[in-house]
N, C-alpha and C positions, 0 to 999 in steps of 0.2 A: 436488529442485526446481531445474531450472535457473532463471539468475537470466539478465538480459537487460538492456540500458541505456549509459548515459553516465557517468562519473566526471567530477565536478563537482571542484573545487578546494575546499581544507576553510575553513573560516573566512569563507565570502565566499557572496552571495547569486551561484547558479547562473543565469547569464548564457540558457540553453537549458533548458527544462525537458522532461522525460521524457514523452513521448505513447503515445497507443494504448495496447497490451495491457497491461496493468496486471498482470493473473492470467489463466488461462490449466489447463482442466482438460480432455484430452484423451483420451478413452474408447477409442481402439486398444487393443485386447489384453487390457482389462479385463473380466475374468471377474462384476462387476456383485455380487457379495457381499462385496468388500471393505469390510472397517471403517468406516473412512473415507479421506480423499482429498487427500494432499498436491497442490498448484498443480504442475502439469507445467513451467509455464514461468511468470516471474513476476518483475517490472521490477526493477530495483537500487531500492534503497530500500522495500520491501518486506519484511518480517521473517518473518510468515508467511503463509499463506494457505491455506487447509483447508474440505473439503467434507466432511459430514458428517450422520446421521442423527439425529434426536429420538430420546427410550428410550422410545418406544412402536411405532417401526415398527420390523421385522423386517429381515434381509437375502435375498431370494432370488437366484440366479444369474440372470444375464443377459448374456449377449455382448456386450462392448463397449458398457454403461451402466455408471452405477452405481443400483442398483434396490432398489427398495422395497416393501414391503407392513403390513397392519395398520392402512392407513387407518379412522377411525373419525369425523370429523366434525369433535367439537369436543374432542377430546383434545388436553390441552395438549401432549404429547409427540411429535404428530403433524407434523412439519416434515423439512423440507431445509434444512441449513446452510450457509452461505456464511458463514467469517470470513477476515479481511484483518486486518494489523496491522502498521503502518507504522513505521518503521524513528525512533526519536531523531534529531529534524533535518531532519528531512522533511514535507511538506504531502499532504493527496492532495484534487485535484478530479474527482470521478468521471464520466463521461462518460453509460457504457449499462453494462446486463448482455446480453450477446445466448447465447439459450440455446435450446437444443429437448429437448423430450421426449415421451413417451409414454407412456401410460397403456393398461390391458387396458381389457376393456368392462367388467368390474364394478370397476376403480379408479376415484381420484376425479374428480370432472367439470367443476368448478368452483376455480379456487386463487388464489390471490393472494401478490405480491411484500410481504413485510415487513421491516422494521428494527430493528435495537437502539436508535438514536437518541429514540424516542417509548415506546419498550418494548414493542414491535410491535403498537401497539393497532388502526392501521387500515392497510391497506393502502396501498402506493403506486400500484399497478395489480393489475388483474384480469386471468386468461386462463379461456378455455374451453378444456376437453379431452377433442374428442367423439371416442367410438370407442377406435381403437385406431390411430389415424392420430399421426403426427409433425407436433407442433405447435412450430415456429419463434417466439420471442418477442423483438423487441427493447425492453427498456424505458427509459427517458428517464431519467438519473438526476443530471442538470447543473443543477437545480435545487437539490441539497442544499447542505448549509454543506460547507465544507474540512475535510478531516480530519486530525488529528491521533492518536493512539495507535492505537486497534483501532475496527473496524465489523464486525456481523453483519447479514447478509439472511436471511430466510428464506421459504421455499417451505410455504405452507400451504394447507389446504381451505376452501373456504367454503360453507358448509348440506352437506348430507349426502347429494349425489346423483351416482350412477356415471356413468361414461363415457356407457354408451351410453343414459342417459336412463331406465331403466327401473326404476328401483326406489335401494335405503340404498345407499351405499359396502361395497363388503363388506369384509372383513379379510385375505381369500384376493386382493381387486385389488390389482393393480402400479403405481406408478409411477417412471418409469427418467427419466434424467438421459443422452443422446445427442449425440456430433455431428450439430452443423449441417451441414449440405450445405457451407457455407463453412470449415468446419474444427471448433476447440474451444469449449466452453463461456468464454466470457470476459469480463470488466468491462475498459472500457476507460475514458483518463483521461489525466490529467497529473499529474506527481508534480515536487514543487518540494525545491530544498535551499534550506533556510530561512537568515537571514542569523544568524550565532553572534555577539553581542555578548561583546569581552573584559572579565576582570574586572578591577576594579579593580586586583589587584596586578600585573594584566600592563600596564598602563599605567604605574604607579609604576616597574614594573620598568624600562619600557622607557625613560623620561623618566630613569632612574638615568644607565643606557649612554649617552646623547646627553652628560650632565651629564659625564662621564669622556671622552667623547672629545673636550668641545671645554675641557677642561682640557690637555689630553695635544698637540692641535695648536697650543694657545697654549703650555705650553713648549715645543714642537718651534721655535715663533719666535724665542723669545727667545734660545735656543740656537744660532741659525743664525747672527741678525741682531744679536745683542745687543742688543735694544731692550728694557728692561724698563718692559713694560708695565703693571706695577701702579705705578710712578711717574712718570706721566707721559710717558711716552715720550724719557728720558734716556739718553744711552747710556756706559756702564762700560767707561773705557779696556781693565782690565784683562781684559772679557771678551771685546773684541774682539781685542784680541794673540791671549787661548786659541783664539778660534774660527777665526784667520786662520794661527793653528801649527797647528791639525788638518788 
């Protein structure tokens, strides 16, 4: 996974925060039955970011997707995975997912975008997917809360009808994960470095060193000047001879 971004200064709320491509999965070269799908490209402060199949669809090959089958309706194992998992110290506000894909005529026809956040119970948007045509989706996701540790999306069916309108989803239909005409599958966003409150002993620590050095510059005074100044400000013949022999 390459990683992409700004290094922020540690300890301190990040002055510029991280835009645009958040994650970033880029289907050149991909033979479309791989496992699943580490982020090709994927912002600093990002931990991980992984595309992934449900254990009810299958892997078929496909050129330059990553591709699916064994749709069924309302199989709970039926999905596309999108997980993100953000880095200790970090925020994320997410922007869009922009994605395309493809479905055969007997895959499914109908899907919807879901979350981990509600425990994917309804949908955040809907697409249609007629045919076997490439369908381009961007969806709106700047409405969510901020994130903190990990999020899931997921790509699911909704009722049980194929591409091209005619009849069940079958198990033999595909659905594939493609570049956009504009490039990779992507969420885009801003990603924050959060401010690090010290702990209390690094404060005591620190209020220790200030206590030592402004002892250490007051004898450095008295040593020079011969003033002692824990009496008043009196001066000692004798230290001033020593101080005027050195």
């Amino acid at each position: 996974m390459h990683k992409t971004g700004m290094l922020c200064a540690a300890l301190v709320l990040c002055a510029n925060s991280q835009a645009a491509t958040i994650a970033a999965w880029s289907m050149d070269g991909q033979p479309g039955s791989q496992a699943g799908m580490a982020a090709t490209d994927a912002a600093m402060g990002i931990n991980a970011a992984t595309l992934a199949r449900g254990a009810d669809l299958g892997a078929p090959g496909g050129s330059a997707s990553f591709s699916s089958n064994g749709w069924g309706g309302s199989d709970s194992g039926d999905y596309l995975s999108f997980s993100i998992s953000v880095e200790s110290g970090y925020s994320l506000q997410l922007a869009s997912l922009e994605i395309a894909t493809r479905a055969s005529n007997t895959g499914p026809g109908t899907l919807g975008l879901f979350y981990s956040l509600d425990g994917f119970s309804d949908p955040l948007d809907t697409f249609a997917q007629p045919g076997s045509d490439v369908v381009e989706s961007l969806f709106d996701l700047s409405s969510l809360a901020v994130i903190t540790g990990s999020i899931e999306f997921r790509i699911m069916e909704i009722g049980d009808t194929q591409a091209d309108g005619s009849g069940s989803t079958s198990d033999a239909g595909t659905l594939r994960i493609v570049d956009r005409a504009a490039g990779a599958t992507q969420f885009t966003g801003e990603l924050q470095l959060q401010a690090v409150p010290l702990p209390a002993s690094a404060w005591l620590f620190a209020s220790a060193l200030g206590a030592v050095g402004w002892r250490r510059r007051r004898a450095d005074t008295r040593a020079v000047t011969g003033v002692d100044t824990d009496s008043g400000g009196g001066v000692d013949a004798g230290e001033v001879r020593g101080a005027s022999a050195g």
